[in-house]
C-alpha positions, 0 to 999 in steps of 0.5 A, spaced: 482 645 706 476 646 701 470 645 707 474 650 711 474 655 705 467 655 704 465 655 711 469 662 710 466 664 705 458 663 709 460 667 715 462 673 710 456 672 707 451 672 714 455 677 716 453 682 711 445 679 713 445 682 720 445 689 718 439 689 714 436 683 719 438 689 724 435 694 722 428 691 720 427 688 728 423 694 729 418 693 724 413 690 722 414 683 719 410 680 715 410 672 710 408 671 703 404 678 703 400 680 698 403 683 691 409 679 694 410 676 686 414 679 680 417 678 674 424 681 671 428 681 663 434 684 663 439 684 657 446 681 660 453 680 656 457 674 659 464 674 660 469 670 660 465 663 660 470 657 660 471 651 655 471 643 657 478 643 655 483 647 654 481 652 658 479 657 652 474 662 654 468 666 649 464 673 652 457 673 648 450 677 649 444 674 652 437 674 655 435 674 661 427 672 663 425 671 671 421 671 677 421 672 684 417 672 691 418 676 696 418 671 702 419 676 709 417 683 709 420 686 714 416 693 715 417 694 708 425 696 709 428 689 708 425 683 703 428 676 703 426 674 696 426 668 692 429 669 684 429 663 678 431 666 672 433 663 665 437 665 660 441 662 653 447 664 649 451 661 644 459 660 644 464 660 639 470 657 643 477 655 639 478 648 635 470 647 638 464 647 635 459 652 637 455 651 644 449 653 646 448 654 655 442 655 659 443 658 665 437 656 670 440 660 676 435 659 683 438 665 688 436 667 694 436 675 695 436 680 701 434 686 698 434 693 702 431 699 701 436 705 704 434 711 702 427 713 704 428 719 701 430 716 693 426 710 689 432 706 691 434 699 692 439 694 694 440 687 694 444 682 694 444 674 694 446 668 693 445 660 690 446 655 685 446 654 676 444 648 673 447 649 666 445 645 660 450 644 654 447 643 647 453 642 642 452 643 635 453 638 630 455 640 623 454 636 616 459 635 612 458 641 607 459 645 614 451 647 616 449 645 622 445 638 622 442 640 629 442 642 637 442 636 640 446 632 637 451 632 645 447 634 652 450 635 658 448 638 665 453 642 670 452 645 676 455 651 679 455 656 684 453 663 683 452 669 687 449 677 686 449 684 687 444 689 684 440 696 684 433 698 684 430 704 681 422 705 681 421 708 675 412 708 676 409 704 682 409 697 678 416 698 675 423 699 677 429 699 674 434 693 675 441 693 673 446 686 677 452 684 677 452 676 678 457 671 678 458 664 678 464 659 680 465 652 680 469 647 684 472 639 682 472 638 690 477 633 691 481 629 685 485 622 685 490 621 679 495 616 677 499 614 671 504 608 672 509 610 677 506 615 681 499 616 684 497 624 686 492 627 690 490 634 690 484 638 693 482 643 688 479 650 689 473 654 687 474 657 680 471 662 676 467 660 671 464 666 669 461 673 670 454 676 668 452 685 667 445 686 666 440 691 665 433 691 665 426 692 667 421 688 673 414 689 674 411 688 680 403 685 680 
């Protein structure tokens, strides 16, 4: 059942938090400490972002801006940290007009720093995307009357990984490899003879590499 795999996954997913939280139980730890805000952009290009119908699928280039707060610090080796991020791109799926997404992605990261000797950082993380589909309306001589001539909202799951490198003592630089999937959960359907019942699982719904700076205050 769909409820048993995602338990699944959870467990996987805590069992990949207890060495970070391991390691850091001998330092000291500290909440909301200061000079815990950051701000990040990345460029990032999205693969293979599905269609609504058809199952046509469209890669495309986009912007990324966020911030984040470190909530824990444990000793300065292990941060439990709290990302929202923004980006927008336009897709050109076959037999549609051209869609316009919003990625409003809320994550929640655990970042470690294992080498004491490199500036270097490691995070993973978890969470949900709101999505926000604007479908462009063209005119009858081909040229698009406007944005928002359809709008709808979808939500995803989505999850990260991803690697730090300080470049000065405010800036580091950040590459990550996110992804989201989907899930229809359980769906009812008939037709004049027969009635079917299905239990559908999680999906792929899409695959974000990015490159690019954070600056800490």
């Amino acid at each position: 059942m769909r409820c048993s795999r995602n338990i699944k996954k959870l467990a996987v997913i805590l069992l990949l938090l207890v060495p970070f939280l391991g390691m850091a139980k001998k330092h000291k730890v500290t909440y909301f400490s200061p000079r815990s805000f950051y701000v990040y952009s990345m460029a990032s290009w999205i693969t293979d972002v599905p269609s609504d119908y058809y199952g046509f699928e469209d890669d495309a280039a986009s912007p990324v801006l966020g911030m984040g707060y470190t909530i824990v610090n444990f000793g300065n080796r292990t941060l439990l940290n709290l990302e929202f991020d923004a980006a927008t791109s336009e897709f050109d799926f076959d037999l549609f007009s051209p869609t316009r997404i919003w990625f409003y992605t809320l994550t929640f990261n655990v970042e470690y720093r294992s080498f004491l000797q490199l500036p270097l950082n490691v995070y993973v993380g978890f969470g949900g995307a709101m999505l926000h589909y604007s479908y462009k309306k063209t005119g009858q001589n081909g040229f698009i009357a406007d944005w928002s001539a359809f709008d709808e909202n979808e939500y995803v799951f989505a999850a990260n990984a991803g690697i730090k490198v300080r470049l000065l003592k405010n800036v580091m630089l950040r590459a990550e490899l996110r992804h989201y999937w989907k899930s229809f959960g359980e769906i009812f359907y008939w037709d004049d003879e027969w009635e079917y019942y299905y239990d559908d699982d999680t999906y792929p719904f899409g695959t974000a590499i990015s490159l690019g700076l954070e600056l800490h205050f």
